[in-house]
MDAnalysis code that builds the backbone (N, CA, C; Angstrom):
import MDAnalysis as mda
import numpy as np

u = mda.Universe.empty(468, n_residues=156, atom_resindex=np.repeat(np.arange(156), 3), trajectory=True)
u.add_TopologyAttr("name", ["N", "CA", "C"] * 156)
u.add_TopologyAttr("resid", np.arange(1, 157))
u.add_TopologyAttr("resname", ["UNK", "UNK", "UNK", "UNK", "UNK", "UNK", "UNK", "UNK", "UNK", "UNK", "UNK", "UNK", "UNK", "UNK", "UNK", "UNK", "UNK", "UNK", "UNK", "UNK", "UNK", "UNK", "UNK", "UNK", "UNK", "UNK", "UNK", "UNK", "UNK", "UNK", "UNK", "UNK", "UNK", "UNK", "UNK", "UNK", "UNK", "UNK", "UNK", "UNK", "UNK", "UNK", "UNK", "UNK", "UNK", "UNK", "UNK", "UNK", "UNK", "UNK", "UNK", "UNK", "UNK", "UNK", "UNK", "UNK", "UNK", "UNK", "UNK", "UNK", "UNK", "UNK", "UNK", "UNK", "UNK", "UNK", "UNK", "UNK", "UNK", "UNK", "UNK", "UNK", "UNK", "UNK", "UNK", "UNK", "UNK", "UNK", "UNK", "UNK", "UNK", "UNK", "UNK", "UNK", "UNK", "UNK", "UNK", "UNK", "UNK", "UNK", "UNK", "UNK", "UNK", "UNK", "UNK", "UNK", "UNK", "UNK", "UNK", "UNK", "UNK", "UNK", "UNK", "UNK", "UNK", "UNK", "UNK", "UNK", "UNK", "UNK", "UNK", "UNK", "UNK", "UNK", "UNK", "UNK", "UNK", "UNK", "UNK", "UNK", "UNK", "UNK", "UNK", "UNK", "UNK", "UNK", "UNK", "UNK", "UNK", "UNK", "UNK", "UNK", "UNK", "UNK", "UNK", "UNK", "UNK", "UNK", "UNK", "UNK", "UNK", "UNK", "UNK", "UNK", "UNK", "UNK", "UNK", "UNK", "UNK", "UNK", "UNK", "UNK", "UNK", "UNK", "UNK", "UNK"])
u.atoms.positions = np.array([
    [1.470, 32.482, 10.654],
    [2.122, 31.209, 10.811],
    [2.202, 30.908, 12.309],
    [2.248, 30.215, 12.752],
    [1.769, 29.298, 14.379],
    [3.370, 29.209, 14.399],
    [3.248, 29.270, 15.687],
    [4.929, 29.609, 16.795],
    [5.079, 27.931, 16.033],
    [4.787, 26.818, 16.547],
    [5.458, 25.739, 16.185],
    [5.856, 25.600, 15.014],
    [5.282, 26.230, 13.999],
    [5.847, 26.194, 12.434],
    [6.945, 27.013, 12.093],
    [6.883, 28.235, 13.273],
    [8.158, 29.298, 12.571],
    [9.297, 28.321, 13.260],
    [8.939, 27.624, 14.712],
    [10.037, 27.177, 15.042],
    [10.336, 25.580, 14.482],
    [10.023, 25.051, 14.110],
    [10.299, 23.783, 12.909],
    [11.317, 24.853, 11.606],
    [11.125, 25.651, 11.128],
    [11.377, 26.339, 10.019],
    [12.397, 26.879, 10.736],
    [12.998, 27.586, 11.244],
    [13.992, 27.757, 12.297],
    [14.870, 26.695, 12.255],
    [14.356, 25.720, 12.748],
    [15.290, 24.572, 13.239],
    [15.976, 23.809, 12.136],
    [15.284, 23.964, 10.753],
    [16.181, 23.426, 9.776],
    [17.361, 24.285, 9.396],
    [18.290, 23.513, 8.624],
    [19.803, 24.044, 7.967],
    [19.451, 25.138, 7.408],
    [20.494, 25.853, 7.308],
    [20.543, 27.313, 6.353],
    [19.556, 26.635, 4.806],
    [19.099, 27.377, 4.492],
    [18.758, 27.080, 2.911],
    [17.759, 25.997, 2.524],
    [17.241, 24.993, 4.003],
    [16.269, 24.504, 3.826],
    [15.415, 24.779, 4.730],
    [13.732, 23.779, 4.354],
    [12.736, 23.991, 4.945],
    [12.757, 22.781, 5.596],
    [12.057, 22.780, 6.944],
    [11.358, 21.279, 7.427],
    [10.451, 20.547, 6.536],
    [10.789, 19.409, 6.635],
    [9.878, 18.963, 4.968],
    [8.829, 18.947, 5.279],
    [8.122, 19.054, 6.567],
    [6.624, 18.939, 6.381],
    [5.736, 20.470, 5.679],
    [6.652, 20.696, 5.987],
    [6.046, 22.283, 5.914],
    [6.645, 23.087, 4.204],
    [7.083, 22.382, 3.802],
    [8.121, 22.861, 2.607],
    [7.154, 23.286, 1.798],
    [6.416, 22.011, 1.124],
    [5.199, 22.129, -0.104],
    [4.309, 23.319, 0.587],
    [3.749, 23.944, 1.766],
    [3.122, 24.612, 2.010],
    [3.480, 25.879, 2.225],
    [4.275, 26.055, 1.665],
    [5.684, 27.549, 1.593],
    [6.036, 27.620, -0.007],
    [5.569, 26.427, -0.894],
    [6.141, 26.784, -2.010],
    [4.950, 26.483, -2.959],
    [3.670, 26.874, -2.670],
    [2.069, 26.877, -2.684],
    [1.808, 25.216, -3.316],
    [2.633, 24.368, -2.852],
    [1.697, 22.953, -3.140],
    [1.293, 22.365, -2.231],
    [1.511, 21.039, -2.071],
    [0.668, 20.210, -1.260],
    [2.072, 19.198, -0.631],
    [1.911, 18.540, 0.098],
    [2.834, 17.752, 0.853],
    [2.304, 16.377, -0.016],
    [3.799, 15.758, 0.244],
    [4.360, 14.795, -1.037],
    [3.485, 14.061, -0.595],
    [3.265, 12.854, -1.043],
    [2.161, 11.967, -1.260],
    [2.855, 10.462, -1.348],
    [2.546, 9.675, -0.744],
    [3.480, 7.940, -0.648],
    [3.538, 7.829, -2.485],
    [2.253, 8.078, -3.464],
    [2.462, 8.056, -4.614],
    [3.656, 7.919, -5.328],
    [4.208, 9.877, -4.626],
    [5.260, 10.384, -5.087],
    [6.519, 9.705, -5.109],
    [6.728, 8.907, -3.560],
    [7.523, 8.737, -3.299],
    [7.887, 6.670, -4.075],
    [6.911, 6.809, -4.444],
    [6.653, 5.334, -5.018],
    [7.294, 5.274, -6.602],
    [5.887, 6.395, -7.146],
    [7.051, 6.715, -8.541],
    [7.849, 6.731, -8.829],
    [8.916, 7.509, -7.838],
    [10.164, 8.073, -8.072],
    [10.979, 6.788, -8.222],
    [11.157, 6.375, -6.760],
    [11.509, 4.965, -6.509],
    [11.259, 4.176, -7.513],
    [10.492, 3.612, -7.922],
    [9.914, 2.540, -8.509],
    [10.876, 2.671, -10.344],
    [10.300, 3.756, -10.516],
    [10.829, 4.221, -11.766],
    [12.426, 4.351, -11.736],
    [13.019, 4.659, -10.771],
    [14.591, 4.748, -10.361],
    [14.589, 3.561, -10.340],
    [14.579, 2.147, -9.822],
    [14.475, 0.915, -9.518],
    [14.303, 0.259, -11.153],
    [13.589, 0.496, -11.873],
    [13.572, 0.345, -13.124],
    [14.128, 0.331, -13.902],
    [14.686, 1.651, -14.192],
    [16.089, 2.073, -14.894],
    [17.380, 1.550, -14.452],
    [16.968, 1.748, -13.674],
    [18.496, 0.589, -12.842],
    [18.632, -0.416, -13.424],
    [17.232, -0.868, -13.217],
    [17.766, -2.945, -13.678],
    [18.022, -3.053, -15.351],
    [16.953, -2.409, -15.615],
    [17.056, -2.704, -17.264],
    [18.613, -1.913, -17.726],
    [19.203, -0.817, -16.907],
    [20.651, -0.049, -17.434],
    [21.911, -1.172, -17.200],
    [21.463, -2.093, -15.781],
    [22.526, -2.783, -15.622],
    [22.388, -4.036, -16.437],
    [20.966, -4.394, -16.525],
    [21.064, -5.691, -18.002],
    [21.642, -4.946, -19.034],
    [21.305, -4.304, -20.284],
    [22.166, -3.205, -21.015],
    [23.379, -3.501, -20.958],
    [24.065, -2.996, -19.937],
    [25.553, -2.688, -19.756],
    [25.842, -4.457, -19.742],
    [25.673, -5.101, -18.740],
    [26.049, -6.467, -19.054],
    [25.860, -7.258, -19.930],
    [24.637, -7.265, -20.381],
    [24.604, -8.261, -22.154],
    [23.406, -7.688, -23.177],
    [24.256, -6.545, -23.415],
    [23.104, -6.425, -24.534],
    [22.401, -6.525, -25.451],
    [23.022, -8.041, -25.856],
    [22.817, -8.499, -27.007],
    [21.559, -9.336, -26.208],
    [21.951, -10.016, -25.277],
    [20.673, -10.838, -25.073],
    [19.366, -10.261, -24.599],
    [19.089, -8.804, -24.073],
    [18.388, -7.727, -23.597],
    [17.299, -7.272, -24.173],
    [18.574, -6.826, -25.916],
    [17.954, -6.231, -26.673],
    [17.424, -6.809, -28.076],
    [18.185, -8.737, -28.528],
    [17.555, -9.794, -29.359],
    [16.070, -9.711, -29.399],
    [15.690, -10.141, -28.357],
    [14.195, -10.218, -28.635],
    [13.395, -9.463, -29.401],
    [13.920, -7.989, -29.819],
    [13.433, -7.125, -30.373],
    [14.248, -7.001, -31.767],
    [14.772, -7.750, -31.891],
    [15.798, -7.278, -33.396],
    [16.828, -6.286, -33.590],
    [17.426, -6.159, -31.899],
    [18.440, -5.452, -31.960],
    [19.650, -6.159, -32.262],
    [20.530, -6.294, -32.987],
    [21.719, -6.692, -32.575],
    [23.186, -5.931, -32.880],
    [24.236, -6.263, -32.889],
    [25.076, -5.067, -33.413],
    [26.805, -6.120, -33.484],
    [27.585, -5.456, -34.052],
    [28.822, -6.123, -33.789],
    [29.471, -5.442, -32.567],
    [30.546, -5.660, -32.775],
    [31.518, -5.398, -31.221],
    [31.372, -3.710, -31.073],
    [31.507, -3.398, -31.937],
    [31.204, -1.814, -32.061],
    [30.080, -1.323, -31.575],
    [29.121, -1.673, -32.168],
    [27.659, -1.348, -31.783],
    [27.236, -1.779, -30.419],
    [27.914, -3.245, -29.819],
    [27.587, -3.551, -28.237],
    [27.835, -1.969, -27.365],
    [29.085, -1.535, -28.304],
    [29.874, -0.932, -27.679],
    [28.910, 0.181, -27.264],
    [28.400, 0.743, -28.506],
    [27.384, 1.554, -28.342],
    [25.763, 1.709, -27.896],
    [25.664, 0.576, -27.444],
    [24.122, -0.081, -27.236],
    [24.758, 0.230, -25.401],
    [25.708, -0.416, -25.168],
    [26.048, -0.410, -23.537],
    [26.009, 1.057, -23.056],
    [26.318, 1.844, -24.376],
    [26.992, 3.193, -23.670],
    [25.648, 4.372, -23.685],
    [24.929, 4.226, -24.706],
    [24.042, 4.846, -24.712],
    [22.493, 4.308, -23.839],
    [22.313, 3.025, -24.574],
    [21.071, 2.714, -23.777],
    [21.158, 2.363, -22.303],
    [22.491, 1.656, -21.741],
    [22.894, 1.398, -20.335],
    [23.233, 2.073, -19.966],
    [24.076, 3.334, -20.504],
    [24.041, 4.575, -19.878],
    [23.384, 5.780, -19.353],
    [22.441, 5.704, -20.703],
    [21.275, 6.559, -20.297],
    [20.354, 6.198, -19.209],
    [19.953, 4.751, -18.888],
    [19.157, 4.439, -18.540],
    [19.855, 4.667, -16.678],
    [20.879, 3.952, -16.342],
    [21.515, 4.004, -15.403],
    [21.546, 5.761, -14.391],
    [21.783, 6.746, -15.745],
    [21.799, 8.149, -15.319],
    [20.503, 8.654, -14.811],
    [19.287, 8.303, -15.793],
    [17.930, 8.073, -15.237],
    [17.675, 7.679, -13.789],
    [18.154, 6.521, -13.703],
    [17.853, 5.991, -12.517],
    [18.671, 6.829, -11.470],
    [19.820, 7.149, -11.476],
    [20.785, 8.194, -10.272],
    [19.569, 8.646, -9.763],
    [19.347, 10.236, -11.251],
    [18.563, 11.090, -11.018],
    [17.185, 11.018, -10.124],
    [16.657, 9.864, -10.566],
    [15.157, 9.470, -9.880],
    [15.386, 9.008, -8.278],
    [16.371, 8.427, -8.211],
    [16.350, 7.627, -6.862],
    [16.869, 9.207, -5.770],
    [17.843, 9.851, -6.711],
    [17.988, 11.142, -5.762],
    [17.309, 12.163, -5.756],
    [15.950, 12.472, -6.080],
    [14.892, 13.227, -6.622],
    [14.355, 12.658, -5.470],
    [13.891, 10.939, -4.898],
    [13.569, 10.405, -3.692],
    [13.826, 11.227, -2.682],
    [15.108, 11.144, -2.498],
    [16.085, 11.209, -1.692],
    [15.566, 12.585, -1.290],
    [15.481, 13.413, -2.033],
    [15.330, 15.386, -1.979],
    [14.084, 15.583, -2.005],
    [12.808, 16.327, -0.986],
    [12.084, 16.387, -1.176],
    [11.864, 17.693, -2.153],
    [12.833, 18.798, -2.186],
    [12.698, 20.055, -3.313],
    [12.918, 19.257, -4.985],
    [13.534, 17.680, -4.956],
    [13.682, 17.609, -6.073],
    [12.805, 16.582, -6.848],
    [11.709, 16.303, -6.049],
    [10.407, 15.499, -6.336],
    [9.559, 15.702, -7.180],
    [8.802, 16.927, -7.467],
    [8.594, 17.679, -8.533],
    [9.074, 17.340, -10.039],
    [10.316, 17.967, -10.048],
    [11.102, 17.558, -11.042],
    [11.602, 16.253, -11.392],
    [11.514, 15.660, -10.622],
    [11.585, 13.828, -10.615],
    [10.481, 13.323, -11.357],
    [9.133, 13.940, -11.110],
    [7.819, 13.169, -11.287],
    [7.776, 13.998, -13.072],
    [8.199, 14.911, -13.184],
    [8.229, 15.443, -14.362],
    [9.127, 14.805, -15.411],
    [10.430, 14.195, -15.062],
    [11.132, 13.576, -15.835],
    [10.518, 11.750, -15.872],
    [9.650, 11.360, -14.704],
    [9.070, 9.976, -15.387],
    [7.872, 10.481, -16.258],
    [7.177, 11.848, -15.670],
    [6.025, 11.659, -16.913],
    [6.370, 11.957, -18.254],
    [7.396, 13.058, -18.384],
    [7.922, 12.687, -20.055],
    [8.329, 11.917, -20.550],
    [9.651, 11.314, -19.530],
    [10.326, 10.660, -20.489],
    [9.708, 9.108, -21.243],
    [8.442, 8.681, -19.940],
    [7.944, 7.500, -19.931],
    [6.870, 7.967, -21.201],
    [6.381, 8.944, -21.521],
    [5.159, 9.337, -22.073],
    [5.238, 9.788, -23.720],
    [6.630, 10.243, -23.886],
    [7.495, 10.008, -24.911],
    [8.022, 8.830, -25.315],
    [8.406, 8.247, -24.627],
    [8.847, 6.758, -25.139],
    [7.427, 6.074, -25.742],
    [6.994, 5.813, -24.803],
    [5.273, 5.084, -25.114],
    [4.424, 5.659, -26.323],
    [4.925, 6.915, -26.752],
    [4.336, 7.809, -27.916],
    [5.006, 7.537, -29.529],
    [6.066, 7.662, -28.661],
    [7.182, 7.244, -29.722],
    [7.020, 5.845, -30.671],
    [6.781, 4.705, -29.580],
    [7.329, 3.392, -29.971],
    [5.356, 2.969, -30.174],
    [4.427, 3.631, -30.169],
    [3.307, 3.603, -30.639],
    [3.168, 4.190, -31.917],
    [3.766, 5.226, -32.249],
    [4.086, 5.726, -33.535],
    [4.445, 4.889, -34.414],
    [5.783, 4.069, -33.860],
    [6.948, 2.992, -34.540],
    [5.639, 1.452, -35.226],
    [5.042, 1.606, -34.559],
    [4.142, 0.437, -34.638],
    [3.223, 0.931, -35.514],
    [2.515, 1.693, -35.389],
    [1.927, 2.407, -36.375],
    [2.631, 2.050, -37.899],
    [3.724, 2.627, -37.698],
    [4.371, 2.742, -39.139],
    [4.755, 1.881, -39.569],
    [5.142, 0.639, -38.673],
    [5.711, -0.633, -38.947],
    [4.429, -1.650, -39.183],
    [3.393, -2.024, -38.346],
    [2.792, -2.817, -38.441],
    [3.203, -3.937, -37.633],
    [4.363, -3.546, -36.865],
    [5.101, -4.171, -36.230],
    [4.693, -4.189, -34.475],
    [4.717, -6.091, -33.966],
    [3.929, -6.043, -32.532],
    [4.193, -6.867, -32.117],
    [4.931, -6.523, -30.649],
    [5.794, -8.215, -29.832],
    [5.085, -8.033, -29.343],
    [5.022, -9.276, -28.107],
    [4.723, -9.429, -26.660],
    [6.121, -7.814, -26.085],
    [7.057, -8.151, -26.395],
    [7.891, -6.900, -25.874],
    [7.499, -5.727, -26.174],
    [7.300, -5.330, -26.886],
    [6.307, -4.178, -26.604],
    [5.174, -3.686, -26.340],
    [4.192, -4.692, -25.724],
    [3.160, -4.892, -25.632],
    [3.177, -4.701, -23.433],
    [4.480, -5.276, -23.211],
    [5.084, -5.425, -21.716],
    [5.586, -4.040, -21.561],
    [6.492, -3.254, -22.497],
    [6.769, -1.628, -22.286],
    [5.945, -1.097, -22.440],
    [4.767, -1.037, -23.452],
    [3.794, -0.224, -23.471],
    [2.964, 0.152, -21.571],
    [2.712, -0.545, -21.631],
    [1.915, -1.317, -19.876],
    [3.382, -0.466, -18.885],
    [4.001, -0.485, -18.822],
    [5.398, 0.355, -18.032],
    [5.028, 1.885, -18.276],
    [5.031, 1.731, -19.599],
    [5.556, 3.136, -19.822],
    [4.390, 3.861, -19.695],
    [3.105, 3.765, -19.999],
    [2.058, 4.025, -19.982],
    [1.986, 4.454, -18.566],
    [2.198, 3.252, -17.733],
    [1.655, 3.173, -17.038],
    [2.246, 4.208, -15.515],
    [3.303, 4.037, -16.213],
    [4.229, 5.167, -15.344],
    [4.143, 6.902, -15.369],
    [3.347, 7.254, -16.634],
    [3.189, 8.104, -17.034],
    [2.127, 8.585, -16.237],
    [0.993, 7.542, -16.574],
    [-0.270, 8.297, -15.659],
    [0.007, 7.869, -14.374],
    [1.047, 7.085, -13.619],
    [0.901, 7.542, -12.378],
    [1.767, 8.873, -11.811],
    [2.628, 9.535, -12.383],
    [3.543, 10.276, -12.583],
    [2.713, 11.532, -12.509],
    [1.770, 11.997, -13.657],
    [0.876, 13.017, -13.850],
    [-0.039, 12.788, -12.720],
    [-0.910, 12.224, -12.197],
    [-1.466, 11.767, -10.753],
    [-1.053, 12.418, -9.826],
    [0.754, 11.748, -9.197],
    [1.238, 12.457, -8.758],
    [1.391, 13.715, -8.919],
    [1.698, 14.651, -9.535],
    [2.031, 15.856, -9.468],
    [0.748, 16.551, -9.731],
    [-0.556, 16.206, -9.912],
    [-2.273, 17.029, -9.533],
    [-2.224, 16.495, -8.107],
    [-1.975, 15.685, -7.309],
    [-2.157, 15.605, -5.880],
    [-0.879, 16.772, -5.734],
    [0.190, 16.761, -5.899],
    [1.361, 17.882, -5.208],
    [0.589, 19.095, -5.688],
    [0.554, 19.656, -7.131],
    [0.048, 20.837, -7.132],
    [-1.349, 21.612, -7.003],
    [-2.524, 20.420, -6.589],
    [-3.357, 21.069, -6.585],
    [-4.591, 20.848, -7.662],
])
């Protein structure tokens, strides 16, 4: 290792690495604008659609034949605006951490790649086909393979 690298590695906090040098200490590759796009982008995502959710979910989730009484808002806000909102924390602070990027790009390629599997299944079985799902498909899809992308440029 070259004097300037032990001393960069040195110079960071107890318990971390200098980020340039991190991925090349933990046998991958240094993050990639990709990475840092995904994460973001996909955090940015979840956000908006968690805070529509939480604010009107009746009008969010109509288009698709969701609807529910006061109860069910109750539960449409808490689960789908919740989940989605927690998503987004996670992703935007996965940004934020370059040790937690990895695992960031792993939770958009499932969770996006599962959903898109899922609600292709649903259609399948239904026969059933909006423009709204036709607009998530294209997201989710699409987030997926940039997600997996990302993480063959990080690992190699």
């Amino acid at each position: 290792m070259s004097t300037s690298r032990q001393n960069d590695i040195r110079a960071s906090s107890p318990g971390t690495v200098s980020g340039r040098y991190q991925a090349d200490l933990q046998g991958g590759r240094p993050d990639t604008g990709l990475t840092l796009a995904v994460l973001v982008l996909a955090g940015l995502g979840f956000l908006g659609f968690g805070l529509a959710i939480v604010a009107a979910p009746a009008a969010v989730l109509e288009p698709v034949g969701i609807s529910g009484s006061a109860a069910g808002l109750v539960e449409l806000r808490a689960f789908y605006g919740g989940l989605e909102l927690g998503l987004a924390a996670f992703l935007l602070a996965c940004a934020a951490r370059p040790d937690w990027r990895e695992p960031g790009l792993w939770l958009v390629a499932l969770s996006n790649g599962g959903i898109a599997a899922t609600r292709l299944l649903g259609i399948g079985l239904s026969g059933e086909f909006t423009g709204f799902f036709a607009g998530a498909l294209v997201w989710e899809i699409g987030f997926t393979l940039a997600a997996v992308l990302a993480l063959r440029r990080k690992t190699g």
